[in-house]
C-alpha positions in Angstrom: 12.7 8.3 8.1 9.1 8.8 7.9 6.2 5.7 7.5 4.3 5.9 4.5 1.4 3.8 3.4 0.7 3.4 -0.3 -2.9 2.8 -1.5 -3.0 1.6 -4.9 -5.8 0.6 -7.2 -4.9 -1.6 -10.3 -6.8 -2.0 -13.7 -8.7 -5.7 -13.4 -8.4 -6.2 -17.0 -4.8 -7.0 -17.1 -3.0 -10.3 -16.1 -1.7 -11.0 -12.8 1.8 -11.4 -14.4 1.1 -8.1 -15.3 -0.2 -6.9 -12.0 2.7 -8.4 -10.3 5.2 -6.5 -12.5 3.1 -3.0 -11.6 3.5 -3.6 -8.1 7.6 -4.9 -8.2 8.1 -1.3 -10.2 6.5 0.5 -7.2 8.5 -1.1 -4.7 11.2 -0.9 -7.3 11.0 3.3 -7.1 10.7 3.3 -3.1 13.8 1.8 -3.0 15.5 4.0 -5.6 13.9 7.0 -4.0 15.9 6.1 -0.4 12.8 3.9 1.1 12.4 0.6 2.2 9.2 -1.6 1.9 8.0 -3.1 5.4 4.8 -4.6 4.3 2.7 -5.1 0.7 -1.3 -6.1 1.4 -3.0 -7.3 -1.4 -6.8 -6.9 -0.9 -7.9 -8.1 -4.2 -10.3 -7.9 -7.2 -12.9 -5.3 -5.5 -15.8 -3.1 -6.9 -15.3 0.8 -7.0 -17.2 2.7 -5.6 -17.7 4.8 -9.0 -16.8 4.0 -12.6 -13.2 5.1 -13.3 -12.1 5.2 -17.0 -15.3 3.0 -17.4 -14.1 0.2 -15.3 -16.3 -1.0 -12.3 -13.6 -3.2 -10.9 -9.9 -3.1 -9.7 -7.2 -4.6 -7.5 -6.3 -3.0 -4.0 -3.1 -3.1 -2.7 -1.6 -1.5 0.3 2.0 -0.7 0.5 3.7 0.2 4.0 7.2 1.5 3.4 9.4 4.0 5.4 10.8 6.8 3.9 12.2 10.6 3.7 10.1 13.3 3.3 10.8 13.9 -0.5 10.3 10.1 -1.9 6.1 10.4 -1.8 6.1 13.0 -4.1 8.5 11.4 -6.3 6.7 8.5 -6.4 3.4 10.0 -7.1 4.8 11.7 -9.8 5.9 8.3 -11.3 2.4 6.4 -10.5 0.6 9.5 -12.6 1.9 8.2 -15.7 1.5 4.5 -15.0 -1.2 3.4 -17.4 -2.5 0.2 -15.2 -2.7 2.8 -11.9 -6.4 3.5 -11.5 -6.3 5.5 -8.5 -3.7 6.1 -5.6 -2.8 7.9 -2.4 0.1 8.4 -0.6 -0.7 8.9 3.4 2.1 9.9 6.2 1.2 7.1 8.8 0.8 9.1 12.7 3.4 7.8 15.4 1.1 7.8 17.7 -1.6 5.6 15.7 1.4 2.9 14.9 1.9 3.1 18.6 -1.8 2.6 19.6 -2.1 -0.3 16.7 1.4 -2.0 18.4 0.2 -2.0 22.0 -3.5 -3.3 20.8 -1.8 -6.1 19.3 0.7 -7.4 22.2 -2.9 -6.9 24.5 -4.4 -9.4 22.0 -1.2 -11.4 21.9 -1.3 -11.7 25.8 -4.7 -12.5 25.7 -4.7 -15.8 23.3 -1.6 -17.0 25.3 -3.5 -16.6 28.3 -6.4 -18.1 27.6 -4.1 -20.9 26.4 -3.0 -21.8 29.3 
């Protein structure tokens, strides 16, 4: 199983109702593609950094999930037909990146307990 990490940009025109069913049938085709979702970041209502389909505006979200090697394609092949899915990308996340982020974190971690005693 590989880690994956989703970047998603929604239409702002449509309902959160709406946006929330979007996002449900993403996660929805991970897991019928053989993937499991660790993590869903929602950003928000954010300005583009171009006009897309004349829209200035649109809601991020980040989707961590860990997968095999065929599920991204699948799944971009269901996004390209999604009609609130502005723009995506699909990225492989590097081991040794996850690692780096991991160990930055406990160093953090150690540090606020520290400095708490």
């Amino acid at each position: 199983m590989n880690k994956y990490e989703l970047a998603l940009i929604l239409n702002a025109k449509i309902e959160d109702e709406a946006r929330a069913k979007v996002v449900e049938k993403v996660e929805e085709y991970i897991g019928r593609f053989g993937g499991t979702v660790t993590d869903v970041d929602e950003w928000g209502k954010r300005r583009l950094a171009y006009e897309i389909q004349k829209m200035r505006e649109g809601f991020y979200y980040f989707i961590r999930f860990d997968a095999a090697p065929d599920c991204p394609a699948e799944l971009e092949r269901r996004l390209r037909i999604m009609d609130n899915v502005l723009r995506f990308l699909c990225v492989k996340q590097d081991p040794k990146v996850l690692q780096a982020e991991v160990e930055a974190a406990a160093r953090a971690e150690a540090e606020v307990e520290t400095e708490a005693e």
